[in-house]
C-alpha positions as CSV (number, residue, x, y, z in Angstrom):
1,X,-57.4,22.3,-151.8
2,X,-60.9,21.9,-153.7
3,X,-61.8,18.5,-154.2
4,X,-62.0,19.4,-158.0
5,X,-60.6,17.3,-160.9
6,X,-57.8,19.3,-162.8
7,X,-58.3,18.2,-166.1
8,X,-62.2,17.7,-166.3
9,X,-63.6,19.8,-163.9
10,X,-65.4,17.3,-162.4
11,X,-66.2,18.1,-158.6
12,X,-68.6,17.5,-155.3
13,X,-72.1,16.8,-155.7
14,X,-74.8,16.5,-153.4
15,X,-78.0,13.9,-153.0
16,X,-79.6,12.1,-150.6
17,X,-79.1,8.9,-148.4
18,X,-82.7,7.3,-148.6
19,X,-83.1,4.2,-145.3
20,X,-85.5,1.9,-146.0
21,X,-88.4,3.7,-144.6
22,X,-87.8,6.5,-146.8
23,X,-86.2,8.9,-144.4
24,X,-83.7,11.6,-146.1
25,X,-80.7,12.8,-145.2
26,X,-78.6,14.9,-147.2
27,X,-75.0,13.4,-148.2
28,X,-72.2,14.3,-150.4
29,X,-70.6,12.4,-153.5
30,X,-66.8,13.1,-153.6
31,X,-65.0,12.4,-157.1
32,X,-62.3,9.4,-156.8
33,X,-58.9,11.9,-157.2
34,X,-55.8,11.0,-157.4
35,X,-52.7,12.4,-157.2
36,X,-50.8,10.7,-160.9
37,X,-47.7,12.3,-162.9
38,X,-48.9,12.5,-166.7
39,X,-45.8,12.8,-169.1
40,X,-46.5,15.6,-172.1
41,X,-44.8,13.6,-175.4
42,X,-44.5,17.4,-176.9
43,X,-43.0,19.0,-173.8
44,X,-40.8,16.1,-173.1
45,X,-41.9,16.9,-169.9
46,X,-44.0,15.5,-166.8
47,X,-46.7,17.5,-164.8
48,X,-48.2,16.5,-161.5
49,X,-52.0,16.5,-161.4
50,X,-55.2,15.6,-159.1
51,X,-57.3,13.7,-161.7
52,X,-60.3,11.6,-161.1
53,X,-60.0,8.2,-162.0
54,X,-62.7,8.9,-164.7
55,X,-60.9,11.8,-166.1
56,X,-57.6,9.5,-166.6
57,X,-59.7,7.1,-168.5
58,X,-60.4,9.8,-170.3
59,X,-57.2,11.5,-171.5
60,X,-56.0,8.0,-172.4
61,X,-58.8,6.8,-174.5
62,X,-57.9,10.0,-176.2
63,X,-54.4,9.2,-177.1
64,X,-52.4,11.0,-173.7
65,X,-52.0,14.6,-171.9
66,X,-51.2,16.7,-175.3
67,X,-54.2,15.8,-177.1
68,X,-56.4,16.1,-174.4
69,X,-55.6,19.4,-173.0
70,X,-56.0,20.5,-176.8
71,X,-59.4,19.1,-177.3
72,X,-61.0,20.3,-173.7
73,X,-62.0,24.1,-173.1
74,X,-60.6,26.2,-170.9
75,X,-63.0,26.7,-168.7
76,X,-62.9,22.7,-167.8
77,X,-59.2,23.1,-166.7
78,X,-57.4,24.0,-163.6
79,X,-55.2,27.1,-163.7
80,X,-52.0,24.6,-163.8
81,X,-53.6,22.8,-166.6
82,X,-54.0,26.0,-168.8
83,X,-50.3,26.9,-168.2
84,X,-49.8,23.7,-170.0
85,X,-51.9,23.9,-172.7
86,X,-50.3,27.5,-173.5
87,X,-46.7,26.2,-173.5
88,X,-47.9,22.7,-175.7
89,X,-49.5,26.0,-178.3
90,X,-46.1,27.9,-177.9
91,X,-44.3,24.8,-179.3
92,X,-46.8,24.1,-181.9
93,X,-46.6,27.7,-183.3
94,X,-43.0,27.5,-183.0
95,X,-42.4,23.9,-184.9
96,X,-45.1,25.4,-187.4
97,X,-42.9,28.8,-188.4
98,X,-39.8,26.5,-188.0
């Protein structure tokens, strides 16, 4: 399992401990992930997803899980995400010819 956030892509990145006499090493910057149920208000349904704690800030500042899987590109999103976001477009062109 990738230590990649599902909903904002956001993974590993690399840099360099610096000591005090200016000695390098190289070093690794892991994303804070964790495991959190998101409930879709459209769905009426809850997914389970690995999301940094940045990314959860995120989808709530932008009014829950629907609205931000709407607004974010696909390429951003975890394969489990996008199965989402197709079902949430399902429902909407559904309600819409309804």
């Amino acid at each position: 399992m990738s230590r990649i956030c599902e909903l904002t892509g956001k993974g590993r990145m690399t840099g360099n401990n610096v000591s005090h006499a200016k000695n390098r090493t190289k070093r690794v910057f892991l994303p804070n992930l964790q495991k959190v149920t998101l409930m879709s208000e459209k769905l009426d349904r809850s997914f389970k997803f690995r999301v940094s704690t940045a990314g959860l800030r995120s989808v709530e500042h932008n009014g829950g899980l629907d609205n931000w899987l709407l607004k974010t590109s696909d390429d951003k999103l975890s394969a489990n995400a996008q199965k989402v976001k197709r079902e949430l477009k399902k429902t909407a062109e559904s309600a819409d010819a309804a």
